[in-house]
N, C-alpha and C positions, 0 to 999 in steps of 0.2 A: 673599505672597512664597513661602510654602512649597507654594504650589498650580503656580506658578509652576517653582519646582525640580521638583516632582512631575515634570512636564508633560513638562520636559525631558530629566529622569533617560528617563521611558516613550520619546520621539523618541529621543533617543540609541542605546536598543535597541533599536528599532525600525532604527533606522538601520544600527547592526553587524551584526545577523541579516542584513538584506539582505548587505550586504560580504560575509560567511563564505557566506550563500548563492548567491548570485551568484558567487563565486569559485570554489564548490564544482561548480558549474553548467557552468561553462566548463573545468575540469579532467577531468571526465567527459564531454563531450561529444564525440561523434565528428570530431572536425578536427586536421587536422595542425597539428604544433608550431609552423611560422613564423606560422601563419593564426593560432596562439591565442594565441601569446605578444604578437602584433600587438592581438588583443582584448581582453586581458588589461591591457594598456600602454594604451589609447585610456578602456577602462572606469574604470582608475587616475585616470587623466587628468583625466577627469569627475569622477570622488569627490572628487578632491582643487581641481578648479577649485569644484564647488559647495560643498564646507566653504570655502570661501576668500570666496566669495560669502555665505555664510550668517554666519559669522564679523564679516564687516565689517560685515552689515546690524544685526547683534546688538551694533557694538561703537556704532555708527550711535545706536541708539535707546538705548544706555545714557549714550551722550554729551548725547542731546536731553534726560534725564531729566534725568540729575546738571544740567546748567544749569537745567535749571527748576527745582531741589530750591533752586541752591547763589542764584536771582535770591528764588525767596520769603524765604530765610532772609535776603537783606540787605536785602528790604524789613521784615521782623518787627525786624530789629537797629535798621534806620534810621527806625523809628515808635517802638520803645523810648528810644533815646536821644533822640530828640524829647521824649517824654514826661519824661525823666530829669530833660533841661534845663529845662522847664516847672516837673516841680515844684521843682528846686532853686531857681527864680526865686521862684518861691513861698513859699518856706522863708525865702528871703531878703529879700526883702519884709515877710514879717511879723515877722523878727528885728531888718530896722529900725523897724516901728511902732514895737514891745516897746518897744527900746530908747529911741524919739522918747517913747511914753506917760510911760516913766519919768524922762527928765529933764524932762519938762513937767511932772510931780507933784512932783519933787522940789525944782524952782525955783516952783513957786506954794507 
């Protein structure tokens, strides 16, 4: 999990750099103001459709996980209390032997 955060901490900065670079890129460059502020605005554009795209994929496979996490966990719960009820049969079974041995000794 924390390889995991690593990974993405690193992508994220990677990610900014570009932005601040890229920004930086286009404000120095030789073009006029309508041309840049136009590329500026189209560039934004993108940044923000693909975090939007990247976002949803990310929220995509946390959803497919948590249901696989939350399906094993009610199959452990629903083999457990199978189990439960097995041995309380059990328990109960042999608290009426007990009981049958003992009034069968006690009336011979």
């Amino acid at each position: 999990m924390t390889t995991i955060k690593r990974v993405n901490e690193i992508f994220l900065s990677f990610l900014i750099g570009g932005v601040i670079g890229s920004s930086l890129a286009l404000l120095y460059a030789p073009v006029p103001g309508k041309k840049l502020r136009n590329d500026i605005r189209k560039k934004t554009n993108e940044i923000i459709k693909d975090g939007k795209e990247k976002a949803n994929y990310a929220w995509n496979e946390a959803k497919e996980k948590a249901e696989k996490i939350l399906e094993s966990a009610n199959d452990v719960i629903s083999t457990n209390v199978d189990k439960i009820v097995h041995n309380t049969e059990n328990i109960k079974d042999a608290v009426k032997s007990g009981i049958n041995a003992y009034k069968d000794e006690r009336n011979s």
